[in-house]
Structures are given as structure tokens and as C-alpha cells.
SEZADREN-119073 format. One record per atom (N, C-alpha, C): residue number from 1; chain; atom name; x, y, z. Coordinates in Angstrom, 3 decimals, padded with zeros to 6 digits. Atoms other than C-alpha are relative to their C-alpha. Layout:
// SEZADREN-119073
{doti NUM, A, CA, {X, Y, Z}};
...
END
This chain:
// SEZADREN-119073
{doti 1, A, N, {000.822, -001.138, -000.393}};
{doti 1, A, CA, {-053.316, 215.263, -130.211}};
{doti 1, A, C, {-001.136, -000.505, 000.882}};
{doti 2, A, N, {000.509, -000.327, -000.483}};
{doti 2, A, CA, {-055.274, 215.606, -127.662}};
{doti 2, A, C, {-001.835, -000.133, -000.139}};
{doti 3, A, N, {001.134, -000.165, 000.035}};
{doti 3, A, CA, {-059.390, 215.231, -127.476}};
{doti 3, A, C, {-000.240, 001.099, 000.872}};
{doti 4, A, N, {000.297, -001.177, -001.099}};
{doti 4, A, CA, {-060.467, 218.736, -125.938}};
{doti 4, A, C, {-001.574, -000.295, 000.745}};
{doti 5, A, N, {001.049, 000.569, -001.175}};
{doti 5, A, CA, {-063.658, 216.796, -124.453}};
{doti 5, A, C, {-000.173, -001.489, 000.355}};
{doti 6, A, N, {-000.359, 001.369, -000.671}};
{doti 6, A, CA, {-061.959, 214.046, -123.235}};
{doti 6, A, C, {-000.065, 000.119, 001.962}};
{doti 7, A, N, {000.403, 000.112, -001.588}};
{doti 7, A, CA, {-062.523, 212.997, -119.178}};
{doti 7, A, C, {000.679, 000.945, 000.767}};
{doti 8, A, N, {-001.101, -000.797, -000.321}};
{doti 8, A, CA, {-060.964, 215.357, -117.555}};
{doti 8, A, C, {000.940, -000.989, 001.229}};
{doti 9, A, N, {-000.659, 000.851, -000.512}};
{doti 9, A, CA, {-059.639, 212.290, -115.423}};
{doti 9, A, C, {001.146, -000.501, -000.592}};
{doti 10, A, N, {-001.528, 000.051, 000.540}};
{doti 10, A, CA, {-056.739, 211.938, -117.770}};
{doti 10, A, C, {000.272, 001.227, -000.632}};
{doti 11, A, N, {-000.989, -001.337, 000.231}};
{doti 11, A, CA, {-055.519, 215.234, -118.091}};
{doti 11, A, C, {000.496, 000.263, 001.300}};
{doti 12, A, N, {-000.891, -000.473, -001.069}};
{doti 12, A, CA, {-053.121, 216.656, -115.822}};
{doti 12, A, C, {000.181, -000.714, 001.199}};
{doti 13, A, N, {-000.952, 000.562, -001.412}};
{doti 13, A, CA, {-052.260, 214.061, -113.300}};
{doti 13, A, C, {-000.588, 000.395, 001.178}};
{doti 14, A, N, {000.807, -000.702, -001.271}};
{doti 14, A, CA, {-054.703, 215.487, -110.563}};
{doti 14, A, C, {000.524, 001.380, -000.010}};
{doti 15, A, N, {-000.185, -001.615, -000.413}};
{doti 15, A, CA, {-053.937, 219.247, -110.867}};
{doti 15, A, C, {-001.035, 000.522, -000.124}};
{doti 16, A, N, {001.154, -000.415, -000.141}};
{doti 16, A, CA, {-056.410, 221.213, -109.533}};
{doti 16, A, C, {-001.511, -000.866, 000.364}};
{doti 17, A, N, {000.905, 001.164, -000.573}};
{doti 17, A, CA, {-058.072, 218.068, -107.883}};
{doti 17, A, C, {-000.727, 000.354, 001.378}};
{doti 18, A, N, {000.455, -000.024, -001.543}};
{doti 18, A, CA, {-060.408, 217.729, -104.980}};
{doti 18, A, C, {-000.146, -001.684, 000.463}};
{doti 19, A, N, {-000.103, 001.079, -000.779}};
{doti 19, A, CA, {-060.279, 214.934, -102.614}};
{doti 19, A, C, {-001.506, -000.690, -000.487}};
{doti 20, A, N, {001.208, 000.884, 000.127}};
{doti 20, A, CA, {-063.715, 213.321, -104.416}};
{doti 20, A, C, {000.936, -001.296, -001.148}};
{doti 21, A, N, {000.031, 000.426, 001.061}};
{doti 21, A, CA, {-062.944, 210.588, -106.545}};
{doti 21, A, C, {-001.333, -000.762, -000.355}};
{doti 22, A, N, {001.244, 000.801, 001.501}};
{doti 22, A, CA, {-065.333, 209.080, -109.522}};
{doti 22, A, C, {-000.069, -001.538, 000.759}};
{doti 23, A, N, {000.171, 001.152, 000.543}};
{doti 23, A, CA, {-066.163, 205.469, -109.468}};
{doti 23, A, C, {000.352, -000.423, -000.589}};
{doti 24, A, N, {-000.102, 000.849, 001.222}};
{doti 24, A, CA, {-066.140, 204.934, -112.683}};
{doti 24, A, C, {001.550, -000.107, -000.746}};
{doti 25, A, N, {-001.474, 000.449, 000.487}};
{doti 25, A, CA, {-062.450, 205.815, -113.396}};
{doti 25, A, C, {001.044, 000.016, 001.634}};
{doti 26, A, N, {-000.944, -000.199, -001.174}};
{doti 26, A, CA, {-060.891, 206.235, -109.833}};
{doti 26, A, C, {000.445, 000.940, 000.426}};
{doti 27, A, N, {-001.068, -000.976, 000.353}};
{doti 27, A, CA, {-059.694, 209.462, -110.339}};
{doti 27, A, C, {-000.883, 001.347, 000.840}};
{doti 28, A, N, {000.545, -001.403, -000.503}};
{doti 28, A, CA, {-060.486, 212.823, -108.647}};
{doti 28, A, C, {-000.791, 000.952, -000.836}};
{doti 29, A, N, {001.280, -000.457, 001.067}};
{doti 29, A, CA, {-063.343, 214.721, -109.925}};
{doti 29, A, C, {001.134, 001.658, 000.536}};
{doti 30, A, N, {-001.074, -001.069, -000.515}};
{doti 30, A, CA, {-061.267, 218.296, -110.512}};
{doti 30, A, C, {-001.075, 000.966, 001.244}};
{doti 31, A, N, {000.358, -000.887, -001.022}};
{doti 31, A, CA, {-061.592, 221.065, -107.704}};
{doti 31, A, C, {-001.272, 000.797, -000.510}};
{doti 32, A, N, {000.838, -001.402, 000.727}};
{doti 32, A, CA, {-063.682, 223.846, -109.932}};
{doti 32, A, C, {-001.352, -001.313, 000.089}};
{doti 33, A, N, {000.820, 001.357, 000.020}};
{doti 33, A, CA, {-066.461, 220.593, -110.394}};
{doti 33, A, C, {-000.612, 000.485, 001.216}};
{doti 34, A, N, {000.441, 000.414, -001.402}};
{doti 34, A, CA, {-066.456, 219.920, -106.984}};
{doti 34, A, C, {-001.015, 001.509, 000.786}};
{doti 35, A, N, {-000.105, -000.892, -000.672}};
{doti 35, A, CA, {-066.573, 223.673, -105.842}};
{doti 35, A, C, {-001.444, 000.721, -000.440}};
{doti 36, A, N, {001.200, -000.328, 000.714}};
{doti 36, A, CA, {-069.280, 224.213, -108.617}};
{doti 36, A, C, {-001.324, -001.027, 000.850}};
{doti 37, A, N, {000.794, 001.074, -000.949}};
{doti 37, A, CA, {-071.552, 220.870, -107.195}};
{doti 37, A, C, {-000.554, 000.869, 001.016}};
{doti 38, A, N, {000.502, -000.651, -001.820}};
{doti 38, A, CA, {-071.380, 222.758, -103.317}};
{doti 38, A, C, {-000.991, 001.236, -000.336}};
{doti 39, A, N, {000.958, -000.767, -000.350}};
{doti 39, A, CA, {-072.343, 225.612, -104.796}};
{doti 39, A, C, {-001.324, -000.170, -000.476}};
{doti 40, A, N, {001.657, 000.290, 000.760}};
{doti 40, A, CA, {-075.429, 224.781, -106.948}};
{doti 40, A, C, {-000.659, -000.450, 001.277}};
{doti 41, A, N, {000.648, 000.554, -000.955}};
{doti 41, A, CA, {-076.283, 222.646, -103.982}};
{doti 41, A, C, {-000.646, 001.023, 000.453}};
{doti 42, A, N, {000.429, -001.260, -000.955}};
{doti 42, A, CA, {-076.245, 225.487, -101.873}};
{doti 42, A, C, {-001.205, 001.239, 000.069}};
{doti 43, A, N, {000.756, -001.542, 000.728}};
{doti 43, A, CA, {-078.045, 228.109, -104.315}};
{doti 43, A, C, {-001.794, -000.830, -000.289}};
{doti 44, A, N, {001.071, 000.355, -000.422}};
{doti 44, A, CA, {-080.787, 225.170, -104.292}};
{doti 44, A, C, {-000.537, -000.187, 000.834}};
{doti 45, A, N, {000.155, -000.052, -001.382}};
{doti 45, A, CA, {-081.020, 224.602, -101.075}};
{doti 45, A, C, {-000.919, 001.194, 000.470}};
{doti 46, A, N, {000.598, -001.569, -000.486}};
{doti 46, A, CA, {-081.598, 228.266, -100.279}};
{doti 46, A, C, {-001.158, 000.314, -000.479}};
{doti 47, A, N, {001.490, -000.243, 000.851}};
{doti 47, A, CA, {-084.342, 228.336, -103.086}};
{doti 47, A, C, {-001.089, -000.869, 000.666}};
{doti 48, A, N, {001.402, 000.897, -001.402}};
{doti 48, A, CA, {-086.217, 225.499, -100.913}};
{doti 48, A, C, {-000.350, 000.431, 000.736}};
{doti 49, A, N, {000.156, -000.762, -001.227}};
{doti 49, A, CA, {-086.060, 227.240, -097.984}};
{doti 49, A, C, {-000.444, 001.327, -000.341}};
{doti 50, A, N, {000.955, -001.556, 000.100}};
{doti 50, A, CA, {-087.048, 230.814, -099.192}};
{doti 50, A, C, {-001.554, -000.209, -000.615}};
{doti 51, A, N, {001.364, 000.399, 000.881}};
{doti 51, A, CA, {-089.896, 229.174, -101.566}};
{doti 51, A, C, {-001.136, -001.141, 001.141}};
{doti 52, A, N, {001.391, 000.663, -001.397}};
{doti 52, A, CA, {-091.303, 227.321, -098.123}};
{doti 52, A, C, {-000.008, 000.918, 000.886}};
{doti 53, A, N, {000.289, -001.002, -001.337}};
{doti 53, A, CA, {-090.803, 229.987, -095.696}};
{doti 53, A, C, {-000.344, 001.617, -000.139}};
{doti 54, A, N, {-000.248, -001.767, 000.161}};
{doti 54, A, CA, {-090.332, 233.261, -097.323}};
{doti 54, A, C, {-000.497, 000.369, -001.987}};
{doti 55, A, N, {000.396, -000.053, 001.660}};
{doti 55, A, CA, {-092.005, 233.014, -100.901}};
{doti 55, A, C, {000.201, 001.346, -000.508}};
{doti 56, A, N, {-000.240, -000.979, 000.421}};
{doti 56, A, CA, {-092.490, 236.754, -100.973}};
{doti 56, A, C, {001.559, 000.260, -000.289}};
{doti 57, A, N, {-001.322, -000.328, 000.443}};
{doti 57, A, CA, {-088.488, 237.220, -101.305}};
{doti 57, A, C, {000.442, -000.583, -001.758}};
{doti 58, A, N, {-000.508, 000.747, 001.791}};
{doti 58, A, CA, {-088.874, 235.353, -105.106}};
{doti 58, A, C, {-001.169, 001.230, -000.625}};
{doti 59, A, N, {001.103, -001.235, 000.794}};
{doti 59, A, CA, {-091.513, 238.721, -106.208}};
{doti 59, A, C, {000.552, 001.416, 000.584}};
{doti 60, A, N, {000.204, -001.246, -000.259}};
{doti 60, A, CA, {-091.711, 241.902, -106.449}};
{doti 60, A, C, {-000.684, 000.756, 001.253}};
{doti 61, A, N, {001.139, -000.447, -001.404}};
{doti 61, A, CA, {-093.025, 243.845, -103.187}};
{doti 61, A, C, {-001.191, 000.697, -000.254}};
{doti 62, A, N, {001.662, -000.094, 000.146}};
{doti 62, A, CA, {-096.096, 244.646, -104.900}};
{doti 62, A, C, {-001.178, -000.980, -000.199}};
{doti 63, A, N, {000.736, 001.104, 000.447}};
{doti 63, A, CA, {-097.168, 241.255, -105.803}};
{doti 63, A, C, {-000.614, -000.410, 001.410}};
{doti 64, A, N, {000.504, 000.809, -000.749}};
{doti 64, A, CA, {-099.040, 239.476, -103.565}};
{doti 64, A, C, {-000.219, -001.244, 000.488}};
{doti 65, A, N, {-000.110, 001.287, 000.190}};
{doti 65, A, CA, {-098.694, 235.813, -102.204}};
{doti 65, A, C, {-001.171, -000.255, 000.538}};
{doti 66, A, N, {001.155, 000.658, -000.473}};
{doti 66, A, CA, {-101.884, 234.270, -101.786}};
{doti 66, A, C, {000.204, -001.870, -000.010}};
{doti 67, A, N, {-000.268, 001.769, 000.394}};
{doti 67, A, CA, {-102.528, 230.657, -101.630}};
{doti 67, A, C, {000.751, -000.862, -001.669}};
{doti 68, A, N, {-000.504, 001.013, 001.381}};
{doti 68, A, CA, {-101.924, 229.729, -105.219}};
{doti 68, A, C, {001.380, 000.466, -000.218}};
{doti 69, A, N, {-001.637, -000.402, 000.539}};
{doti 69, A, CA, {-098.423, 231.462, -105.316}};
{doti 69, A, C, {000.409, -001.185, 000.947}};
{doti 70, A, N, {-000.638, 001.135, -000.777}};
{doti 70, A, CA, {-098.147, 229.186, -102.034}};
{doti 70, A, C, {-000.044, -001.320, -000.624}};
{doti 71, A, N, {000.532, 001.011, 000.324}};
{doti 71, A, CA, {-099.551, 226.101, -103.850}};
{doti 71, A, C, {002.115, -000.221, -000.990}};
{doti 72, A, N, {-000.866, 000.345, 001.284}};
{doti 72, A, CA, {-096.721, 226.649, -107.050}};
{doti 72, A, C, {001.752, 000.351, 000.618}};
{doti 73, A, N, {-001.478, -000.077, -001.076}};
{doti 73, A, CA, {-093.731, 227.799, -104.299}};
{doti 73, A, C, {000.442, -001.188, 000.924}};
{doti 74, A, N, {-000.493, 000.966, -000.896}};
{doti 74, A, CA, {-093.875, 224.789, -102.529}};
{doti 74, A, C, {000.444, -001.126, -001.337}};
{doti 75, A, N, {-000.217, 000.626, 001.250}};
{doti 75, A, CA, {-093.747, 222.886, -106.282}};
{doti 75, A, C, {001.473, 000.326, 000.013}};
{doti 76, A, N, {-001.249, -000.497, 000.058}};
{doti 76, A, CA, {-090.576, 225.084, -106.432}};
{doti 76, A, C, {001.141, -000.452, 001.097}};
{doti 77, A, N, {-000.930, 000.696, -001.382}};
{doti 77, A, CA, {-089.190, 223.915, -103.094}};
{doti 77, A, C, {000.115, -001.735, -000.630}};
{doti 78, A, N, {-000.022, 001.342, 000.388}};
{doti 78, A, CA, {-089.461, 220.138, -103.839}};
{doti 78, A, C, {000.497, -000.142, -001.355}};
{doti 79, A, N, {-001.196, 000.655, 000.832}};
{doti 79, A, CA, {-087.543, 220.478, -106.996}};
{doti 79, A, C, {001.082, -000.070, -000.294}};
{doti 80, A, N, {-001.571, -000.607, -000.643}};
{doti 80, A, CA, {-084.685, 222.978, -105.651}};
{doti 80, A, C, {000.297, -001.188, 001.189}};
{doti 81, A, N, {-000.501, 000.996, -000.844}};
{doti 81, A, CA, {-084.466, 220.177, -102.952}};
{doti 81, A, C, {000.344, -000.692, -000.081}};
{doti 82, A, N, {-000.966, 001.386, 000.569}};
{doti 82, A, CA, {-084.025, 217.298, -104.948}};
{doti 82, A, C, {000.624, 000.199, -000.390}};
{doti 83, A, N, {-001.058, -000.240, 000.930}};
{doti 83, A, CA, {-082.299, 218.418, -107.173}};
{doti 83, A, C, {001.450, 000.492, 000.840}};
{doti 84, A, N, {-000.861, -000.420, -001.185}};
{doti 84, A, CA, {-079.977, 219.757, -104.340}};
{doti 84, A, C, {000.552, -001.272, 000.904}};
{doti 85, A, N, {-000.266, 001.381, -000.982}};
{doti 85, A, CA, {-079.954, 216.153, -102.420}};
{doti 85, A, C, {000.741, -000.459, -001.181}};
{doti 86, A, N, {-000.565, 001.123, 001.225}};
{doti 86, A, CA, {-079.220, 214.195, -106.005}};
{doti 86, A, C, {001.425, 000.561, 000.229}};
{doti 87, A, N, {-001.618, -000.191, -000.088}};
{doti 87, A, CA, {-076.033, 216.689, -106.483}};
{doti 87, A, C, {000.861, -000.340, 000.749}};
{doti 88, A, N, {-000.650, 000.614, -000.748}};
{doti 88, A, CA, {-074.901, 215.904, -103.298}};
{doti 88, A, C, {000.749, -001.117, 000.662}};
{doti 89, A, N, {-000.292, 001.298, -000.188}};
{doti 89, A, CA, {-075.023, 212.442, -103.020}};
{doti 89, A, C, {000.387, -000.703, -001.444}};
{doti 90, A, N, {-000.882, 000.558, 000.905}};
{doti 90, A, CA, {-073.939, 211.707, -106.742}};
{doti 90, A, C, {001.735, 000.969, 000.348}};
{doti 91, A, N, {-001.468, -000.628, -000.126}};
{doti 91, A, CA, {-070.911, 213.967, -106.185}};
{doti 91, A, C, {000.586, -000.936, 001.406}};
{doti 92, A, N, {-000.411, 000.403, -001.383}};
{doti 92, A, CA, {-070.505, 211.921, -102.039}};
{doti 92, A, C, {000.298, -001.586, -001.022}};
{doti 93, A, N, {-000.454, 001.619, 000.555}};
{doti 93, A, CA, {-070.633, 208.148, -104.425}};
{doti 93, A, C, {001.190, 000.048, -001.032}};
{doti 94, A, N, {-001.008, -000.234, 001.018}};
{doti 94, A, CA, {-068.325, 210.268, -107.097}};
{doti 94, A, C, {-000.501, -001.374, -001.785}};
{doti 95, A, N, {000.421, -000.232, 001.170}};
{doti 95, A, CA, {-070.980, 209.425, -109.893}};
{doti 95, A, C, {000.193, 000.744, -001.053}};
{doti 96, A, N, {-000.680, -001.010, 000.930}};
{doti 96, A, CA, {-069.090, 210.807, -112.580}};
{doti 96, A, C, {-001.180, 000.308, -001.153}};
{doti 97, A, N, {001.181, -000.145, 001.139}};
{doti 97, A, CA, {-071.748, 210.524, -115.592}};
{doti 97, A, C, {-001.403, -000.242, 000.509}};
{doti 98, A, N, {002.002, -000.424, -000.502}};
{doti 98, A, CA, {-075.247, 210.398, -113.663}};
{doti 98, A, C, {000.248, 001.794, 000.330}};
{doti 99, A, N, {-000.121, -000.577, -000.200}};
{doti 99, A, CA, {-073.572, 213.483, -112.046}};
{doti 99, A, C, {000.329, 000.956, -001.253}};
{doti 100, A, N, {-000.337, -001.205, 001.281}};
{doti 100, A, CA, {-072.807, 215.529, -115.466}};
{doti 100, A, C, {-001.480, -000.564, -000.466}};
{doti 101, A, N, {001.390, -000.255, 000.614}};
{doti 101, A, CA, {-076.002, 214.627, -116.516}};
{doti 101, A, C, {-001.196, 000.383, 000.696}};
{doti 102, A, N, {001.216, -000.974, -000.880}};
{doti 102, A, CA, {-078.040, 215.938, -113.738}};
{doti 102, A, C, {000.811, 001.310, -000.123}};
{doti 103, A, N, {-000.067, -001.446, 000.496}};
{doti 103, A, CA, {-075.835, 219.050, -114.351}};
{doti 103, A, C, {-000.637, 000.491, -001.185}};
{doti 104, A, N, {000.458, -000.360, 001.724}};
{doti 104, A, CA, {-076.613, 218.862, -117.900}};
{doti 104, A, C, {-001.823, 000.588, 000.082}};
{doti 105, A, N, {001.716, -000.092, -000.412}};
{doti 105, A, CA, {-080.588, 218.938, -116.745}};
{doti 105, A, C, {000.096, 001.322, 000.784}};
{doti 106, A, N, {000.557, -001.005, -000.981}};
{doti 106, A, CA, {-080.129, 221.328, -113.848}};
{doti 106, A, C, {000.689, 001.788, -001.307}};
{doti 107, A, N, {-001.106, -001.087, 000.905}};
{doti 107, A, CA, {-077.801, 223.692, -116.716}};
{doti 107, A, C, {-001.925, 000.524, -001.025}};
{doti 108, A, N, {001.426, 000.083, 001.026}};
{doti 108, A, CA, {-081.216, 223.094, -119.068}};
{doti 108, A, C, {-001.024, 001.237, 000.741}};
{doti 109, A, N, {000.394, -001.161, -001.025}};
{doti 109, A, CA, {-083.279, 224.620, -116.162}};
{doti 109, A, C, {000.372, 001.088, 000.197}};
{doti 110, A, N, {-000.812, -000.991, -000.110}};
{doti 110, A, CA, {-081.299, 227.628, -115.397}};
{doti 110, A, C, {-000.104, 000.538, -001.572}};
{doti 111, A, N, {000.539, -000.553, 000.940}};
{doti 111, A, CA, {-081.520, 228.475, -119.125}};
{doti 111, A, C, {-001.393, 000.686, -000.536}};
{doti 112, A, N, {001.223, -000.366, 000.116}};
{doti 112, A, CA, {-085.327, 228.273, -119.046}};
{doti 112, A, C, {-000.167, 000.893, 001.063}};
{doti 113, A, N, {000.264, -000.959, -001.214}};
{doti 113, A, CA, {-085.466, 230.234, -116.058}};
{doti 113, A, C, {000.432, 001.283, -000.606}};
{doti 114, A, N, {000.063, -001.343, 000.356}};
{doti 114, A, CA, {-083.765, 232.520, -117.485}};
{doti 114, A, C, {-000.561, 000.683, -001.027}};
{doti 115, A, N, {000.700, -000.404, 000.427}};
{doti 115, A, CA, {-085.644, 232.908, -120.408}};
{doti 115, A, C, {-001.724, 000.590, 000.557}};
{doti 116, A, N, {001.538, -000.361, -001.130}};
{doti 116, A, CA, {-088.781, 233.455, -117.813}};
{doti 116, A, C, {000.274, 001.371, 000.922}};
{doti 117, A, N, {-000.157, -000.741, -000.523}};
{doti 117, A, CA, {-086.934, 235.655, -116.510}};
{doti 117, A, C, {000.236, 001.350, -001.234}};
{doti 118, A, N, {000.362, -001.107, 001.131}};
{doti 118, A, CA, {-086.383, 237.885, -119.398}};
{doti 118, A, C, {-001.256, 000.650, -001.141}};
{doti 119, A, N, {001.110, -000.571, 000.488}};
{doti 119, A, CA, {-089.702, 237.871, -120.650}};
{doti 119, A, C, {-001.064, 000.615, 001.434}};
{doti 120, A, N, {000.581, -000.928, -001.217}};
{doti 120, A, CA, {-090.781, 239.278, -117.074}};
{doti 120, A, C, {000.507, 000.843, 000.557}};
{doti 121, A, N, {-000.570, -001.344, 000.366}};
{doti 121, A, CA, {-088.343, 242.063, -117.380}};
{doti 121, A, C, {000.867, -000.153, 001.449}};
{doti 122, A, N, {-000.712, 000.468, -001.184}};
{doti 122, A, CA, {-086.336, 240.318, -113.985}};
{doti 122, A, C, {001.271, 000.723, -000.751}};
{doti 123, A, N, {-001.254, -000.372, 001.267}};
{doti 123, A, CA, {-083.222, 241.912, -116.122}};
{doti 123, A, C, {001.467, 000.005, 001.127}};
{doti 124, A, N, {-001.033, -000.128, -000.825}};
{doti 124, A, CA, {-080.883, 242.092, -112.652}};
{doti 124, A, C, {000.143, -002.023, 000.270}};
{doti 125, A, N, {-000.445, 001.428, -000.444}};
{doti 125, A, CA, {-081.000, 238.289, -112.040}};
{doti 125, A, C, {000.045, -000.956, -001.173}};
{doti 126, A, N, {-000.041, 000.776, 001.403}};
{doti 126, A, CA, {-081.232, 236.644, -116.034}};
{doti 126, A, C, {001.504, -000.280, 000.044}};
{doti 127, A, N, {-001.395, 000.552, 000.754}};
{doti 127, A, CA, {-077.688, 237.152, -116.471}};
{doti 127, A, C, {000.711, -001.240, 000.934}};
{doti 128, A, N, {-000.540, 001.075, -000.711}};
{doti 128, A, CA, {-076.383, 235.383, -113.181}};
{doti 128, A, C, {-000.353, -001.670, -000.077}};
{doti 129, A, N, {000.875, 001.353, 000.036}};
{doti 129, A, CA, {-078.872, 232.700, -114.077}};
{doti 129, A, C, {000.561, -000.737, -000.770}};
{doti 130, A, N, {-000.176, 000.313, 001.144}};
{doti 130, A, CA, {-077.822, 232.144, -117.373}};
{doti 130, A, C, {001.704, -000.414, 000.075}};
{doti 131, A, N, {-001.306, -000.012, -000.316}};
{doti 131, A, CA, {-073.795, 232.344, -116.305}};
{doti 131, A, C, {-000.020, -001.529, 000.810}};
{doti 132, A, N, {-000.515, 001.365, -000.241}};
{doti 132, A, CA, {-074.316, 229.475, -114.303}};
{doti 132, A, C, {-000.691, -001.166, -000.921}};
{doti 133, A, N, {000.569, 000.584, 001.292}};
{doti 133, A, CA, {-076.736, 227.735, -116.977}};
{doti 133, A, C, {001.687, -000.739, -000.724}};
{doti 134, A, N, {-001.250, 000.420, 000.701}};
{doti 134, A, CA, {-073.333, 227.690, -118.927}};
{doti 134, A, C, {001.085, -000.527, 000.816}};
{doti 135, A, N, {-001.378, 000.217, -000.874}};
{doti 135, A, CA, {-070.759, 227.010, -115.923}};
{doti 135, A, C, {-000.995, -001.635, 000.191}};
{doti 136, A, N, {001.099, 001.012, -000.367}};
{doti 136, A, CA, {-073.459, 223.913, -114.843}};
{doti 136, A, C, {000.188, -001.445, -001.749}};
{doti 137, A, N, {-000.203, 000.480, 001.069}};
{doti 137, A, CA, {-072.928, 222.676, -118.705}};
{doti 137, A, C, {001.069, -000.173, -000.560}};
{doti 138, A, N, {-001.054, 000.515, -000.296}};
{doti 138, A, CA, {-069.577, 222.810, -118.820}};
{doti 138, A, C, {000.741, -001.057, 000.536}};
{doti 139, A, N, {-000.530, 000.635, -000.751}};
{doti 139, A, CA, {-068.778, 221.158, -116.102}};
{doti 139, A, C, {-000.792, -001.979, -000.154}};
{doti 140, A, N, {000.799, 001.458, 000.207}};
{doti 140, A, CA, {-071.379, 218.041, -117.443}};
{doti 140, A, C, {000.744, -000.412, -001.437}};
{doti 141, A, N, {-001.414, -000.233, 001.268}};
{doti 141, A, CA, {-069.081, 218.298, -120.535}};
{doti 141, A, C, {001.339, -000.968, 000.578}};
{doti 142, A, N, {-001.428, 000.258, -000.585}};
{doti 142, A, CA, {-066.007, 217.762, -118.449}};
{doti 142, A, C, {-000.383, -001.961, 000.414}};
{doti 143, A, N, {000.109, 001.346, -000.432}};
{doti 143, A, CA, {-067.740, 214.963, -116.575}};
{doti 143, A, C, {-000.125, -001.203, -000.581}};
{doti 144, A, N, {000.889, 000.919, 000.943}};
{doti 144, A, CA, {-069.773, 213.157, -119.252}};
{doti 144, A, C, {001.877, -000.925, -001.063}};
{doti 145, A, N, {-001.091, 000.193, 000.875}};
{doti 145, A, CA, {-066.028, 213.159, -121.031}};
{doti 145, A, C, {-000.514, 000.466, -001.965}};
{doti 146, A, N, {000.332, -000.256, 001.161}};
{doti 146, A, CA, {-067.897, 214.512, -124.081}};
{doti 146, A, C, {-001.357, 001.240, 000.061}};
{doti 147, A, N, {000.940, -000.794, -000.100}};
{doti 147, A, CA, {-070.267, 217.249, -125.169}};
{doti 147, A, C, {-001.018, -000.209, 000.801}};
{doti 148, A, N, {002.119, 000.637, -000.757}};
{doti 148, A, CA, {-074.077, 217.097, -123.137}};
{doti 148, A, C, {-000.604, -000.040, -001.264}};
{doti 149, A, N, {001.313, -000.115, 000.953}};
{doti 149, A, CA, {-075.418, 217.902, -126.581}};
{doti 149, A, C, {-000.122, -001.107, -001.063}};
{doti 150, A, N, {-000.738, 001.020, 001.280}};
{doti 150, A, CA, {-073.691, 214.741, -128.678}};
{doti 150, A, C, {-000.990, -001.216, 000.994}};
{doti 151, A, N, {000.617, 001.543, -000.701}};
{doti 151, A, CA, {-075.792, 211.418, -128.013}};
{doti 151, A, C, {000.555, -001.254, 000.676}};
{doti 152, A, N, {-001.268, 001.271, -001.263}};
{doti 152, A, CA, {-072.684, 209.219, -126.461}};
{doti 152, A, C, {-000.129, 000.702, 001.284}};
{doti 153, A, N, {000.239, -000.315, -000.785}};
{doti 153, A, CA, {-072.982, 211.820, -123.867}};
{doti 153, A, C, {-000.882, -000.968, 001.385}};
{doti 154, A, N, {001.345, 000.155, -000.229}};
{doti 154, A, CA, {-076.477, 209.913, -122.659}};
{doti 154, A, C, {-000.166, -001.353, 000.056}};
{doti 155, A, N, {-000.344, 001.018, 000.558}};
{doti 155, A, CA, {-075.029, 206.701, -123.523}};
{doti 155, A, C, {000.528, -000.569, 001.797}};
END
């Protein structure tokens, strides 16, 4: 039988592979992974760029951005950015376990967000938040070859 959070590098023979492979075992990091990676990238990316150029698009159109929203939006840019570069370039070296564990972190985030977001009554954007929260933790699961929440994970 089977370990159901075993690497996903020995299951199925590359089905459902993308042309990255790991390092650490050789093996193709699967497609859904990969496809997940681009997009997080992407969805941080965009958060850099709206939180340096266009802050008002993260409020309500009654709020007001003054300097100190600018001060804590540019905080917000510089961590959607790294965090956006790291994914990229552990997924380009095919860092299999640094890369599930910066999901595991960026999955962490996305949870708290969305709890920030539900105690500020955001109620149209919590759930998407929270959906990838769990898709983001999964996929550090898959990578890690073991839970994020078990301490070999980390190991």
C-alpha cells in the first residue's frame, strides 16, 4: 500500500507532468504544481504593481489613500514581490522542498488574509483567498512528500 503523502515524484510515471524537473529527485514537478507556482506568481506580481501604482484599487472608493496607506502599500509590494521572485526561481532550479515550503508560508498568508478579510466584512474576496490558501498547501504537501503540518516536513 501506498503512502497517500508520498513525493508525488513516484507516482504515476510522469502523468500529468510539466517539463520542470526537481533536483532533488530528477523527476518532473507535476503540471497542476507548476500551473499553480505561475499562477501565485502572477496574482503576486499584480499585488506589487497595484500596491505601488494604484493602491486605491486594494479599498473601498470611500477610503482614502493618504501617505500612511502609501507608507504600509509599498510594505505590501515588497512582500508580493519577493515572494513572487522566490516562487519563480525555486520552481526555474526545480527546488522541490524549499519550494513546498515557501508554498506552505505563502498558503499560511492567504489564510491570515483571509481572516482580515472577514473581520472587515471584504466577504466577495475571503473565499477566493482562502481557496487558494488550501490549493497553495496542498501542493507544499505534494512537494514536501509529506504533510506541511508534520515536523519531517521542515526537516
Amino acid at each position: 500500500m501506498t503512502n497517500q503523502w508520498q513525493d508525488s515524484s513516484q507516482t504515476s510515471a510522469g502523468h500529468g507532468s510539466a517539463p520542470v524537473h526537481s533536483r532533488q529527485t530528477g523527476q518532473r514537478l507535476p503540471a497542476w504544481v507548476v500551473a499553480l507556482v505561475l499562477l501565485g506568481a502572477a496574482l503576486l506580481a499584480a499585488g506589487a504593481v497595484i500596491s505601488l501604482w494604484k493602491p486605491g484599487m486594494l479599498v473601498s472608493p470611500k477610503d482614502a489613500i493618504n501617505g500612511a496607506v502609501q507608507v504600509y502599500a509599498g510594505y505590501t509590494a515588497a512582500r508580493d514581490a519577493a515572494l513572487a521572485i522566490l516562487l519563480i526561481a525555486l520552481l526555474g532550479i526545480g527546488a522541490r522542498r524549499a519550494l513546498g515550503q515557501l508554498m506552505a508560508l505563502i498558503s499560511l498568508i492567504q489564510w491570515i488574509d483571509t481572516a482580515i478579510d472577514l473581520l472587515e466584512h471584504r466577504w466577495t474576496v475571503a473565499p477566493g483567498v482562502f481557496v487558494l490558501g488550501i490549493l497553495f498547501l496542498f501542493a507544499a504537501t505534494r512537494l514536501c512528500g509529506t504533510p506541511a503540518w508534520k515536523r519531517s516536513a521542515w526537516k
